[in-house]
N, C-alpha and C positions, 0 to 999 in steps of 0.2 A: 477427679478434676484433670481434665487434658493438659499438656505440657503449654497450650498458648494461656489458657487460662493462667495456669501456677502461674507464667512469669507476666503478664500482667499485672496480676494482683500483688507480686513479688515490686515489680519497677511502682505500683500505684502507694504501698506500704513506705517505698522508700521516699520516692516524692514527698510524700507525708511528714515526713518524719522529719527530711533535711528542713521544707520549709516552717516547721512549728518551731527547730533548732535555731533558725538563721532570724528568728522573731528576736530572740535576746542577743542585744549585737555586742553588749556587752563579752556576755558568754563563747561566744563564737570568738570575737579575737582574742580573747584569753584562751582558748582552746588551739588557736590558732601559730598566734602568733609571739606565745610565754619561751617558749623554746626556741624559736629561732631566733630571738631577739638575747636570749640567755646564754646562749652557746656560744657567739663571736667574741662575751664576754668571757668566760670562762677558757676558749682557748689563746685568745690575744692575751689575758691574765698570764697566762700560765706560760707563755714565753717570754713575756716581759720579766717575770719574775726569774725565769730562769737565766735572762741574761742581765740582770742584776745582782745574783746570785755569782754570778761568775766575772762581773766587775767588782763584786765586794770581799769576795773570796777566794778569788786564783789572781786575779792584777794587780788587784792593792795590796803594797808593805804589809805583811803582816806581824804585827806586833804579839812576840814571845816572852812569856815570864818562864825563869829560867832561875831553878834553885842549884846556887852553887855556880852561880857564874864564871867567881872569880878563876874558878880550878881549870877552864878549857879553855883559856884563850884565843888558840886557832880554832877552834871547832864555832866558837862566836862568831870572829871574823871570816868564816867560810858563809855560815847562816845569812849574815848582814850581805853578801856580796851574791845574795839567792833572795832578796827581798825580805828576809826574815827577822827581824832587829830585836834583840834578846835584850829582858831587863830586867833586873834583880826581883824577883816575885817575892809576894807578901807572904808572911809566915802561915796565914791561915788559906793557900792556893788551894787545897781541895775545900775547902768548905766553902769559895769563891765559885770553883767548877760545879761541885754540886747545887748551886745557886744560881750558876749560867752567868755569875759579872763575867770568868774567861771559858773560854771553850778550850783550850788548851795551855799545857806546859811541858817546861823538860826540867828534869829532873838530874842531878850529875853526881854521880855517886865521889862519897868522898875521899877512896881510896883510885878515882881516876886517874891522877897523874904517876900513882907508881905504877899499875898496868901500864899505862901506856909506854911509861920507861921503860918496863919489863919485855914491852911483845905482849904483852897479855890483850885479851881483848877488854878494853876497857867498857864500866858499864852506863849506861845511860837509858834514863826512862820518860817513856811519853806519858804524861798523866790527863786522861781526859774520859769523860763521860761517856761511852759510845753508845748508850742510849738515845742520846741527841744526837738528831740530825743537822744542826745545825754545826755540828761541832766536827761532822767525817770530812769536809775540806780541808779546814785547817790539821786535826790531824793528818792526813792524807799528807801535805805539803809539809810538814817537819818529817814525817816517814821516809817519805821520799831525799829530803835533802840530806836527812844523816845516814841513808843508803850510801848515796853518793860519794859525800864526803869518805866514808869506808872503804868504797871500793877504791877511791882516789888513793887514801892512807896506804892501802894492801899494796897498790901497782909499785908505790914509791917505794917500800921496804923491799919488794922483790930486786928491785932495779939497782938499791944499794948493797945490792948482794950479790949482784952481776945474773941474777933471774930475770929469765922473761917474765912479765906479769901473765901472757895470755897460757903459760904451763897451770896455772891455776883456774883456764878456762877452758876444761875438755868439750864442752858443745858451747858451740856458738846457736841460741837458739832464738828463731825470730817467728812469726805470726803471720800469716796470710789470710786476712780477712773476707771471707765470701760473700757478708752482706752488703745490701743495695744501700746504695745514697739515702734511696728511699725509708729503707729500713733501719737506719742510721738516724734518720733527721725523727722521724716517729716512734722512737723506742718510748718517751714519757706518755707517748698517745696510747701504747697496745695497751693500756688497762683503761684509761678514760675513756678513749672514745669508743669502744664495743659497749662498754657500760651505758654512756648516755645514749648511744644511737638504740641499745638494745630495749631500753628502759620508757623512754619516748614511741618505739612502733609497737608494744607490749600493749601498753594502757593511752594511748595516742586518742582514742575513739573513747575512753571509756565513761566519760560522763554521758557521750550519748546512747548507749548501750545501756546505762544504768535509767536513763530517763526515759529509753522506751517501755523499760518494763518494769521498775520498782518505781518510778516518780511516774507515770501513768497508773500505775496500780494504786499508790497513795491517792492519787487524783480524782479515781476512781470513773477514769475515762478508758481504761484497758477493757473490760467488762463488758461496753458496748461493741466494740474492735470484735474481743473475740465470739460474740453471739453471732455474727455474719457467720453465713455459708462459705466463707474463704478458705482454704486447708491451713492449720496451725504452719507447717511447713513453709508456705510461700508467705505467710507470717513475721514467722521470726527471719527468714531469709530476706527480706524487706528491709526488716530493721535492721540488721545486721550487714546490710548492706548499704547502707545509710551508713553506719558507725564507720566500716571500714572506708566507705570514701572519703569519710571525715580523716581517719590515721592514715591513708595515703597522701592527701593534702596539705596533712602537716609534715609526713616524712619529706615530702618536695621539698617543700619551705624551711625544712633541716639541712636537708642534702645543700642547698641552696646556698645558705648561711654557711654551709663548710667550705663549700668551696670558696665564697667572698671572704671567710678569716682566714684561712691557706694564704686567697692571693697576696691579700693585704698584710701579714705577717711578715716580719723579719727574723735574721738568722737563720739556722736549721731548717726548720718548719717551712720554710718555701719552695723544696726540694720535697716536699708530700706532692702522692699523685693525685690530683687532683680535676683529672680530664673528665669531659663528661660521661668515659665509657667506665673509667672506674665506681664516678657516681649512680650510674645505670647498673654497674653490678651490687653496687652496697644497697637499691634499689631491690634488686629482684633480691637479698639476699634477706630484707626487712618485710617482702611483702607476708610470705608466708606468715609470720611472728605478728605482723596485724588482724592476718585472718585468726590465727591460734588467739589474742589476746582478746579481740571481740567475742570468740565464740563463748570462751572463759565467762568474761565479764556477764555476757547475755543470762548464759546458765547460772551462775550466780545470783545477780538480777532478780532472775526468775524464780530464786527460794526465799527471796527479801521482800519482806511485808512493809516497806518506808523508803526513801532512798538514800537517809540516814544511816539504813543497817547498810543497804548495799555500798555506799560511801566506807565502810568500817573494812571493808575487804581489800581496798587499795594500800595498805600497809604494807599486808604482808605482802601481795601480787608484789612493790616496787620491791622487795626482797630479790624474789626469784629471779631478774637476771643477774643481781649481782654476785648470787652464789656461785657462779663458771668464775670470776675476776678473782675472787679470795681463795677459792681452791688452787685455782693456777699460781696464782702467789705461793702458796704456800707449799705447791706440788707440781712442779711446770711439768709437762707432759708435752709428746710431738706431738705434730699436728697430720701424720701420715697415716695412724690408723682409721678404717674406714668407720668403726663405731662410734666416734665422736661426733662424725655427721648426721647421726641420727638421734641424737638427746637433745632437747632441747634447750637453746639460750646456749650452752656449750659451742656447739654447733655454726651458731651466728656470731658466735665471739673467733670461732678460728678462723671462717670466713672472712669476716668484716679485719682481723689483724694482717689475713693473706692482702685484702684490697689495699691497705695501708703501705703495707711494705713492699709493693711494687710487685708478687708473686700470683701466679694463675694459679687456681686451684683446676685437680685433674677432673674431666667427664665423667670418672666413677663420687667422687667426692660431691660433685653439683646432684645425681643423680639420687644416691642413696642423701641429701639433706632434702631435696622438693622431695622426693616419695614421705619420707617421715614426716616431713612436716605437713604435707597437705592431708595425709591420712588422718595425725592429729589434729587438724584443725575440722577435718572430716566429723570424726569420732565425738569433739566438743560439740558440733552443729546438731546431731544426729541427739547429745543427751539436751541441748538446750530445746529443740523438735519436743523429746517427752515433756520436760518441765513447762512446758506452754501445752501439751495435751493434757495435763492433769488440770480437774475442774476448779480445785480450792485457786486456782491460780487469779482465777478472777473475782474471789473473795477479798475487797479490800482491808487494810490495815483497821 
């Protein structure tokens, strides 16, 4: 079959397919438009939350129980005059914290007041759960103030001793921060949004990818498709071309949606870049990952006798991007070496964090990630191409 042919039959396949798709209109805007109507929720949630988080938990008084009150009296009145207001805690305070009534307490040892009289460092403990998260602010904010206070105490002992305090400070040492506004205001983003954007251009297409070939095979409308003189090739490349314009349409429709909950956000988050050339990069940087997720799905598809079984394989597929977010978690690695850009979902997670945080990824980096991934999307096409040459294919369920 000549190259004008294949792509005839290639554009006539997909014709096909978009309009038997765009029959259930239901389906189609669910396909459509479940995600980008989901996303402006989940990231408008998620700052709102976090600046409630931070009027509940860094502005507001916070209220300290406080075993052994009576023995620190300045150290109280330091607390109180830091937003912290200390009050006698109930005798069972860890079985309260382990219950979460308090997220925190201080605790005052009760030989404090002769250390202190002594010079000695006197001792005092934070008691809280640091398994809860709920609970690392307020810890945080008693840490910090009995820092202070200490350091406050030290400067004054030195000074009634005719000592400088800063003889007890051989480096003065301060922090020079290199990252971007950008990359500042997006730090709660660099796991979420490579995840949903990754997870969404993956399996974007994948109901129609399943329906061209396991829900026509059940149908037992595939069977007459493939009896035609058509090459299986410009077959599945039809369909598959179908599907992908479908996960393009919805990556638009995402991209789209990020940019309108960027604009519309407050705090932080309004300092994300969010121009249309960044959108055009997270663009080219999703399209491969649709071609790779359709070829997948097709090929899969293609060994499924229902489209119930092919439906059973979406579990684990929504797995696989988020294995690059929990390894980094647990293993952060730079984002310089060039073999990252070649594994996939990895790959589109360091990308899509570079386009967040206001950085350009190098020529070699774009390079070696479109070689790898089109190869692979290649090599998926090429086994989905057999799985539609083998005959049982068109043996219904």
């Amino acid at each position: 079959m000549n190259k004008v042919s294949f792509l005839g039959t290639m554009l006539t396949v997909m014709r096909k397919e978009l309009r038997d798709f765009t029959r259930d209109r239901r389906t189609l805007l669910l396909t459509l438009l479940v995600a980008p109507l989901l996303y402006p929720v989940i990231f408008l949630g998620m700052g709102k939350l976090s600046e409630l988080r931070k009027e509940t938990q860094l502005d507001k008084p916070l209220e300290l129980p406080v075993v052994g009150i009576e023995r620190a009296p300045n150290l109280i009145a330091y607390l109180a005059g830091n937003g912290i207001n200390a009050k006698a805690a109930p005798t069972d305070i860890e079985a309260r914290i382990r219950s979460q009534q308090e997220d925190v307490a201080l605790a005052i040892d009760p030989e404090f007041a002769r250390d202190w009289r002594a010079g000695k460092p006197a001792k005092v403990e934070i008691v809280t759960d640091t398994t809860r998260r709920n609970a690392d602010v307020p810890a945080a904010r008693v840490r910090e103030a009995l820092n202070q206070y200490g350091q406050t105490v030290g400067s004054l002992r030195l000074l009634a001793r005719g000592i400088n305090p800063m003889v007890a400070a051989p480096l003065n040492t301060g922090t020079r921060d290199l990252a971007t506004p950008e990359a500042k205001s997006g730090m709660f983003m660099t796991i979420l949004l490579p995840m949903i954007l990754t997870i969404f251009a993956f399996i974007g297409g994948s109901h129609l990818a399943m329906d061209t070939t396991a829900g026509e095979r059940e149908r037992q409308s595939l069977e007459p498709l493939l009896a035609t003189p058509a090459s299986r090739g410009a077959l599945v490349s039809g369909k598959m071309a179908a599907a992908v314009l479908l996960g393009v349409v919805s990556m638009l429709l995402i991209l789209l949606s990020f940019k309108a909950s960027a604009s519309l956000a407050t705090g932080a988050t309004v300092s994300l870049d969010v121009s249309f050339a960044a959108m055009g990069k997270l663009l080219l940087i999703l399209l491969p990952l649709v071609l790779i997720g359709t070829a997948l799905l097709t090929c899969l598809a293609a060994a499924a006798k229902s489209m119930k079984e092919a439906q059973s394989h979406i579990i684990w597929l929504m797995m696989l991007p988020m294995l690059p977010a929990y390894a980094l978690m647990a293993y952060p690695i730079k984002d310089t070496a060039l073999w990252q850009y070649a594994v996939p979902f990895l790959s589109q997670n360091q990308l899509i964090q570079k386009v967040t945080r206001g950085e350009s990824a190098v020529p070699e980096q774009w390079a070696v990630y479109l070689a790898a991934s089109l190869a692979l999307a290649a090599l998926l096409w090429l086994a989905a191409v057999w799985r539609y040459r083998q005959e049982k294919l068109a043996i219904s369920a």
